[in-house]
KEBA-463033 format. One line per field, with one value per residue (C-alpha): residue number from 1; x negated, z, y negated. Coordinates in nm, 3 decimals. Each point is the difference from the previous one (the first is absolute). Example, Ala and Ser with C-alpha at 12.3 -4.5 7.8 and 13.67 -1.06 7.14 Angstrom:
% residues 2
nr 1, 2
xx -1.230, -0.137
zz 0.780, -0.066
yy 0.450, -0.344
This chain:
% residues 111
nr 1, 2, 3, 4, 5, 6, 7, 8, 9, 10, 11, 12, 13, 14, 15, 16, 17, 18, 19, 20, 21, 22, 23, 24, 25, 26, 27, 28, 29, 30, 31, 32, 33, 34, 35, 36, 37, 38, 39, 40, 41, 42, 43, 44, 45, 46, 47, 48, 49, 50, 51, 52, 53, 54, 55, 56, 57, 58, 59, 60, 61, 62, 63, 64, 65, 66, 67, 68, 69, 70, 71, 72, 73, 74, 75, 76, 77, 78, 79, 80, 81, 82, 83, 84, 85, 86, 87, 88, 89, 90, 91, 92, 93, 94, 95, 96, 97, 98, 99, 100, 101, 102, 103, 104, 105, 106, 107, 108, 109, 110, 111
xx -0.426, 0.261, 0.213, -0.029, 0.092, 0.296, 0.158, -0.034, -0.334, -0.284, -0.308, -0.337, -0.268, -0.378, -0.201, -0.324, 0.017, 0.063, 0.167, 0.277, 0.033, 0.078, 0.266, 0.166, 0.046, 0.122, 0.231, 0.130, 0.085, 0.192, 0.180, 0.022, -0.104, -0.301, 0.156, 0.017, -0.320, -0.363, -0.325, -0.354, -0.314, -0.198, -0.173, 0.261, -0.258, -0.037, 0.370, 0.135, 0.370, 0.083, 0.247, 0.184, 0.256, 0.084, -0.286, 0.007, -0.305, -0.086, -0.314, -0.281, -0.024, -0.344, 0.093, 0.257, -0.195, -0.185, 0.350, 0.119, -0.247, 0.097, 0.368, -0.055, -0.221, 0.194, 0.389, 0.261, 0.131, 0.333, -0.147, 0.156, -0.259, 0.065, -0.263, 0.066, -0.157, -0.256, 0.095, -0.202, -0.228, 0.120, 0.314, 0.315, 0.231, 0.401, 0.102, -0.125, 0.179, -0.065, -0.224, -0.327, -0.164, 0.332, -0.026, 0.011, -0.076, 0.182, -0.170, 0.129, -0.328, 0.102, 0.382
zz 0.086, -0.066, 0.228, -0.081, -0.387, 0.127, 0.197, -0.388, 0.051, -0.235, 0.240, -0.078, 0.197, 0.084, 0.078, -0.032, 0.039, -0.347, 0.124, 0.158, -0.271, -0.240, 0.306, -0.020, -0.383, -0.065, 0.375, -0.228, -0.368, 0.216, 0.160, -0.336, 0.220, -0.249, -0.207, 0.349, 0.121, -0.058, 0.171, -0.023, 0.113, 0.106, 0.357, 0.180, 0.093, -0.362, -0.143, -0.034, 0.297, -0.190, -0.182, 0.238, 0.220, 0.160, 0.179, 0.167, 0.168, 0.130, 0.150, 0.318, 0.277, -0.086, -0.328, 0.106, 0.096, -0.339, -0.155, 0.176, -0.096, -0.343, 0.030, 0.145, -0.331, -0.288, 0.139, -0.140, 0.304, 0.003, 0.022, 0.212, 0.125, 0.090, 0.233, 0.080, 0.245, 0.116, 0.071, -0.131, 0.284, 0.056, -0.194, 0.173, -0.103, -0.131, 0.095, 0.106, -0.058, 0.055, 0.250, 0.024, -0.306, -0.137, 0.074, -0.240, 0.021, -0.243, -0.019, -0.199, -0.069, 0.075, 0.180
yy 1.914, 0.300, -0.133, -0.387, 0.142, 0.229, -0.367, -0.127, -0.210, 0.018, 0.122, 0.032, 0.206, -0.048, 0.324, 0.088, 0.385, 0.119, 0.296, -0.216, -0.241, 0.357, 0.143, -0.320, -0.087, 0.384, -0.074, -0.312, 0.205, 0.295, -0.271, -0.210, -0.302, -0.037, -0.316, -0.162, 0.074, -0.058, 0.202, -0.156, 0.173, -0.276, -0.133, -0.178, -0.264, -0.093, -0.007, -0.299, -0.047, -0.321, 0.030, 0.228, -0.134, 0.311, 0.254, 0.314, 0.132, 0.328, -0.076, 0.116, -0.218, -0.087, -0.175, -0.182, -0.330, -0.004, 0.071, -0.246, -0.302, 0.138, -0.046, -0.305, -0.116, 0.179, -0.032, -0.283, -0.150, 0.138, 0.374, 0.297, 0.227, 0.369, 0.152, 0.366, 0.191, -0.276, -0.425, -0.265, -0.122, -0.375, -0.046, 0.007, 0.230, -0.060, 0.290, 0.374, 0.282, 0.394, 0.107, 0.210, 0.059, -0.097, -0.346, -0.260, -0.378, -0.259, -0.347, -0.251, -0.264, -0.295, -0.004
């Protein structure tokens, strides 16, 4: 989210771990990102990905089928997903880049 805000995007984040959501809004005011960026504590499962064109996802590999049946659901059709650490399970990547737990996994829905 810090980052996405730093490039000049507005970026919102999903956490459930109140503790993270707090490290991250005071991360945003000493950066003075905070009128670019958004953090809500809330189940990822339940929060809405519709009207986001643009998602990041730091994930475990066990989630990433359900996440991906919700990205699937939620996502406009010209969506770029962002998958670090762990792929999606059946969609075919654009591109990879990084290796290791460095790896990341850009999709684009429906090139």
């Amino acid at each position: 989210v810090l980052s996405a805000a730093k490039a000049g995007f507005q970026a919102d984040g999903v956490e459930l771990n109140p503790w993270l959501v707090l490290y991250s809004k005071l991360q945003s005011y000493r950066l003075r990102f905070n009128n670019r960026t958004q953090f809500y504590r809330q189940d990822l499962w339940k929060f809405n990905l519709q009207p986001y064109p643009n998602v990041v996802i730091f994930g475990v590999e066990e989630m990433m089928p359900e996440l991906q049946t919700k990205l699937s659901r939620e996502l406009c059709d010209e969506a770029c997903v962002i998958a670090c650490r762990f792929p999606l399970p059946s969609w075919k990547p654009d591109f990879i880049l990084g290796s290791g737990v460095d790896t990341v996994w850009v999709y684009f829905k429906n090139k």
